[in-house]
N, C-alpha and C positions, 0 to 999 in steps of 0.2 A: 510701765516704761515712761518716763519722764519725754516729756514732747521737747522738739528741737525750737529753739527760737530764732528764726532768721527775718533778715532783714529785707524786707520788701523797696526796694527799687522804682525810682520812675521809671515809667513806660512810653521809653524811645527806643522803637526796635531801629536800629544798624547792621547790616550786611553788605560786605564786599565777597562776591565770587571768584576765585582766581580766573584771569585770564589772559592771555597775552595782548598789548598793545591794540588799540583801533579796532579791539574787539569789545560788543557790549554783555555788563555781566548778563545772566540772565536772571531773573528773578525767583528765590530759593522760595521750596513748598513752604509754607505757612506750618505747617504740622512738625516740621525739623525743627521751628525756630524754638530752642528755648534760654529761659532766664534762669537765672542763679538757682531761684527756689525750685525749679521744675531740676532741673541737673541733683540736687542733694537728695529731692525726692525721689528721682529713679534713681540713684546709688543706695542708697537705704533701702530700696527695693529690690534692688537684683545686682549689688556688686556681691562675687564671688566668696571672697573673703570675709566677707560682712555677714553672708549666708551660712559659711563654715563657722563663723563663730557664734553664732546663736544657737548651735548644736549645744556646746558647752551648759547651756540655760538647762537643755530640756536633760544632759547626764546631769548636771549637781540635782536636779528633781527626783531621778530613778535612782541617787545612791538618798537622798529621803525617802524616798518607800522604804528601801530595804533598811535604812538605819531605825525605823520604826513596827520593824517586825520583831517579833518574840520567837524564843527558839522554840522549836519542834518537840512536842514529846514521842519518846522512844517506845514502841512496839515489838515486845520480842514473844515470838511463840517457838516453845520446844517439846521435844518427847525423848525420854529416857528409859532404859531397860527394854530395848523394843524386840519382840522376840520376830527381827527379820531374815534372823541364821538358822530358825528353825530346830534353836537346840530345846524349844518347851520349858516352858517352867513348872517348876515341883518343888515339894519341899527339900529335896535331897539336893538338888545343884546350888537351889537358890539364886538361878537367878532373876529374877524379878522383884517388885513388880513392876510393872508398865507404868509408867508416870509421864502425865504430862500437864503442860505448864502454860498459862497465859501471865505476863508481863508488861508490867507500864512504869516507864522512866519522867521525871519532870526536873527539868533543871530550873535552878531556881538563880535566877542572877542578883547576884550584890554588888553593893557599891557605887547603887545608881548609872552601872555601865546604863541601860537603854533612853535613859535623859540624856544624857552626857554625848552617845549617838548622833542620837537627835539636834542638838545641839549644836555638834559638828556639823553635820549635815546643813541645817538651815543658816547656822551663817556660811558654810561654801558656796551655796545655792545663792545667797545675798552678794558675795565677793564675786561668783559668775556673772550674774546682772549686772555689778557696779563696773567690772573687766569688759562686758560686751558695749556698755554703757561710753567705754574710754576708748575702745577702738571705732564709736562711730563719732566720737569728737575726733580723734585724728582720721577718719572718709574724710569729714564735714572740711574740714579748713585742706585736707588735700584736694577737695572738688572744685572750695573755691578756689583754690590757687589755680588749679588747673581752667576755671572759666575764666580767670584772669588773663590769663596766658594767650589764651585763645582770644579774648577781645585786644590785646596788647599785640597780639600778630595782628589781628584785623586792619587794627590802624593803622600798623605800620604798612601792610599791605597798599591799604586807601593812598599811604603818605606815599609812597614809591611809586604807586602810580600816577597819583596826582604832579610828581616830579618826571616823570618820563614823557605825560601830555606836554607838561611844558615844555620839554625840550625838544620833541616833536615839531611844536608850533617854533620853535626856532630855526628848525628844520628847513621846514617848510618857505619860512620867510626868507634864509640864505639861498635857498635855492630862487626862488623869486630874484636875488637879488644877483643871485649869480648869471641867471638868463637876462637880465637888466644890463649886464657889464659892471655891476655899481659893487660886487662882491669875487677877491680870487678863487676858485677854484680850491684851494686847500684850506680856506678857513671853513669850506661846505663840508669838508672830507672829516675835518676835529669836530663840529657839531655833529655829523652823523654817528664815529665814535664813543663821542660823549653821549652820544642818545643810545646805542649800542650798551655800555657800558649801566646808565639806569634802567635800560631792559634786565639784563642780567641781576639787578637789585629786585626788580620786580618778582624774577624766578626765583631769586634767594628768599624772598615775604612769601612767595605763596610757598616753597617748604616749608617754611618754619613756622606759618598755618598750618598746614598739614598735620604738622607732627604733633603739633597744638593739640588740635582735634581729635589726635590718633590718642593719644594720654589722657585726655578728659574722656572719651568713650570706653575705653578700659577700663576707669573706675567708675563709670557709670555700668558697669556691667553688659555692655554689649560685646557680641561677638565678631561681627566682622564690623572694618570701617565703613562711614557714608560719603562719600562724597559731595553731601548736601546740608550737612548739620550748620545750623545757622547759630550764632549764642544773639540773644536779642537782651538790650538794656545797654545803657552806659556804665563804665568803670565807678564801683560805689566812692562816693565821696564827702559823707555825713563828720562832723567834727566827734570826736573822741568825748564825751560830756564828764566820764567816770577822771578823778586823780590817780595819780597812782597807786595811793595807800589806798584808796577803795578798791584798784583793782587787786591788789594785793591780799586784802580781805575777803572778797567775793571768791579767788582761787583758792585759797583756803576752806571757803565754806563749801563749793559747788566742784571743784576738780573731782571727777569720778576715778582715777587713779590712786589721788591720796586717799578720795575717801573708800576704797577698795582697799588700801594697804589698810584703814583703821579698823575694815572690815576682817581684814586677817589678822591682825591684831585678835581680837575677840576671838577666832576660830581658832588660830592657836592658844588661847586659855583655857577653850573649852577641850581642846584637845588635850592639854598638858593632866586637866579634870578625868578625861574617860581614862590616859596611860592610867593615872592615878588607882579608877576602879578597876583598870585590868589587873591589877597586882595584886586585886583582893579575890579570894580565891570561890567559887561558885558550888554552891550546894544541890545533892542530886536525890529525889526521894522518888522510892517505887514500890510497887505495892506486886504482890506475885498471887496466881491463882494456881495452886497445883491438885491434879487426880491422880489417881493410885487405884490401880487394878488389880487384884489378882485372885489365888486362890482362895482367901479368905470371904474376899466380897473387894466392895471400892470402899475410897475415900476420896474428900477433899480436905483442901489445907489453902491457909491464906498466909503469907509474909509479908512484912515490912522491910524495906532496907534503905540505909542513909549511907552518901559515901560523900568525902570531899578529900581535894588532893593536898598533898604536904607540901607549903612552899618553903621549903626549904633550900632550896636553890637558886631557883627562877620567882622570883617576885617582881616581875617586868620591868628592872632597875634600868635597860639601857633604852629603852620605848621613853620611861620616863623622864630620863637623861636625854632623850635627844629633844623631848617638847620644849624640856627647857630650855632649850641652847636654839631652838627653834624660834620662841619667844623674844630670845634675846636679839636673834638674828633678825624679824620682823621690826625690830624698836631702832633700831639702826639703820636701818631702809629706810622707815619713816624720816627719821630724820634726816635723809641724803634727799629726798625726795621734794622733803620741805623743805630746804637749803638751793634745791633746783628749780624749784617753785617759786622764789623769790629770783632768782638768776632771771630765769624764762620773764617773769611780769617787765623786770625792769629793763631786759633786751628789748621786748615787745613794745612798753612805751617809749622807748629808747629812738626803736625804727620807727614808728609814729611820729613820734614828734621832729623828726628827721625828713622823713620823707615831706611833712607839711612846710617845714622853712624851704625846702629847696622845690616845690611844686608852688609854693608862693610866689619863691624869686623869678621863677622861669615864666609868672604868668606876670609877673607884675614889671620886669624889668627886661626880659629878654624878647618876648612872643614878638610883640610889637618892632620891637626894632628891627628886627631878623627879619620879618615879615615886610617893611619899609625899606628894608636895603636891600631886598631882592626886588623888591617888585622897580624901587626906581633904576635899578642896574639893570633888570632887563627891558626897560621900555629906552635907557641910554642904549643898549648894545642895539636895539633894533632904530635906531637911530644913526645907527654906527658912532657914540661917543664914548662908547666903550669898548674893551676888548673883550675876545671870547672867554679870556684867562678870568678876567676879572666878574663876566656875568658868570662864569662856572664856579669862582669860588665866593658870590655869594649867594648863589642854589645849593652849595655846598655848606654853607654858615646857617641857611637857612633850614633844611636836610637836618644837619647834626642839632638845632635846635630845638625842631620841633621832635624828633625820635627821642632826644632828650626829653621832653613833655610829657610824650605819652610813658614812658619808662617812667617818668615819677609819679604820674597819675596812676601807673597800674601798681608802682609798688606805695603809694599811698592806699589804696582799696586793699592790697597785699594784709599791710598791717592791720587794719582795721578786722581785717578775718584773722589770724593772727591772735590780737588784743583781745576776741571775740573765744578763741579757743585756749588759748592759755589763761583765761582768768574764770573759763567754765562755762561762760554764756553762750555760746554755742549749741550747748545740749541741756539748758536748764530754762523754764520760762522765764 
């Protein structure tokens, strides 16, 4: 089995624990915490379906045994004239004498059926491998996506809460100022509200961790949820090095799907080969031992016999009729497959290079200023040069930018696993 190649990560472990407001997280066991590489190792380990299809490996091996067995020769003993009725033998009735017989059958195969078997066989056994091979490229890039996910709620969690402290502390200040006389009464009543209103943001981040969590433990093959599963590292964010047309090439050579279809390609040759010698009809030789008892005294006797059957009929025309239409059918696949293969690469760099223009702009032209015109609108509001309208909507400008952020950062790491599984690199060194 071809080893997986992933991508090792800097080591900045990150966790935020759900919890409500003014409460602190508490800090997750060490032993929960894992990274990318440790998540596709235990799904490769113990997802489900990953386990079911490796079964497939060990049947395409047990129909090579049997495709390399030879037939049985045939054993036949008998006895004839057996005087069990008691009617005696003599010369007058005549009936006997007692005869009896040992026999041995050997069939003789033609037409190179047990090559041809064989044949079959070991490329199924190869197309098994190259199939179990293609469904842990698609675990692989479903696990990352799902570690994504989960750190993509993280943040967003950190970010909802880091907007609800704020708001707190505004809280806190109106009230101050409302015991001062320097603030009405109903402008304490909208900030508590509005701090109300990012609490319930916070409940909404830590479901949609949750659920995170609950999806990435599923394909990692666990059975009940943790409520302590930590993902440790930052969202991957290495630049794309390969062009297109190399990626293009590389899918080509490394995708274990196509190269599974090229594989059946072949097995249907061979198959189309053994129909071929089943229509050639198989020779049977035996040899016979017979004794002979009776009034005279004994005898033994030895015979020959050859038999083989008439194809006159059946000469396995629609067996070999359908490999061929079988064949045809495999060459046509490929080619859908390869035509999807190209589709997939160029979607793939498509979102790449996509998600990098717009995770550029947002660092290079928005973070800052979003981040600037919150912070001087809430030190005007706690000045009172502001209004509450106006410090709400730019924690709100500020809010929808940075969630922006992290949404391009995870769907930039997205692609990258992605790029990594549709052009094969995922499961090829």
């Amino acid at each position: 089995m071809k080893q997986l190649k992933l991508f090792v990560m800097a080591c900045c472990l990150l966790s935020v624990t759900p919890s409500f407001p003014q409460s602190q997280p508490s800090a997750p066991d060490q032993s929960q915490r894992l990274t990318v590489d440790q998540a596709v190792a235990e799904a490769l380990e113990k997802n489900i379906g990953l386990l079911a299809e490796r079964y497939n490996v060990s049947v395409a091996e047990a129909r090579l045994i049997t495709a390399r067995l030879r037939p049985n020769p045939v054993v036949s003993l008998g006895g004839d004239h057996l005087d069990l009725l008691g009617t005696d033998y003599n010369e007058v009735n005549r009936a006997g004498p007692q005869e009896f017989n040992f026999r041995t059958d050997f069939l003789l195969e033609r037409g190179g059926k047990r090559r041809s078997r064989i044949e079959v066989a070991e490329s199924a056994r190869s197309l098994a491998q190259l199939q179990l091979l293609n469904t842990i490229r698609g675990l692989v890039v479903d696990v990352q996506s799902a570690f994504v996910d989960v750190q993509l709620a993280r943040d967003s969690l950190s970010l909802a809460q880091e907007n609800l402290k704020a708001l707190n502390e505004i809280v806190e200040v109106n009230s101050a100022r409302v015991r001062a006389g320097d603030l009405a009464d109903v402008e304490l009543v909208r900030t508590r509200i509005a701090a109300l209103q990012f609490q319930n943001a916070v409940r909404q981040a830590e479901l949609r961790l949750y659920t995170a969590r609950g999806r990435l433990e599923l394909l990692l093959g666990r059975t009940s949820l943790s409520e302590t599963l930590e993902v440790a590292g930052p969202l991957r964010r290495e630049p794309q090095t390969l062009s297109l047309d190399e990626l293009g090439k590389l899918a080509f050579d490394n995708r274990p799907d196509l190269l599974a279809l090229r594989r059946d390609q072949a097995r249907s040759v061979a198959e189309f080969r053994l129909q071929l010698a089943q229509g050639k009809v198989d020779y049977t030789f035996g040899t016979e031992y017979r004794r002979q008892q009776g009034l005279a005294g004994t005898g033994n006797s030895l015979g020959f016999f050859f038999s083989a059957p008439l194809p006159l009929f059946n000469r396995n025309q629609g067996e070999i009729e359908r490999a061929r239409r079988e064949q045809q059918q495999i060459e046509v696949r490929a080619r859908s497959l390869e035509a999807t293969i190209r589709n997939e690469v160029k979607m793939a760099y498509k979102q790449y290079s996509t998600a990098g223009t717009l995770l550029e702009t947002i660092e290079k032209d928005m973070l800052a200023q979003a981040r600037d015109v919150r912070q001087i609108t809430e030190y005007s509001y706690k000045r009172g040069e502001a209004t509450l309208i106006e410090f709400l909507d730019a924690q709100r400008t500020f809010n929808e930018t940075m969630q922006g952020y992290n949404e391009a950062r995870a769907e930039y790491a997205r692609s990258l696993y992605i790029i990594d599984s549709v052009s094969g690199k995922a499961v090829n060194p």
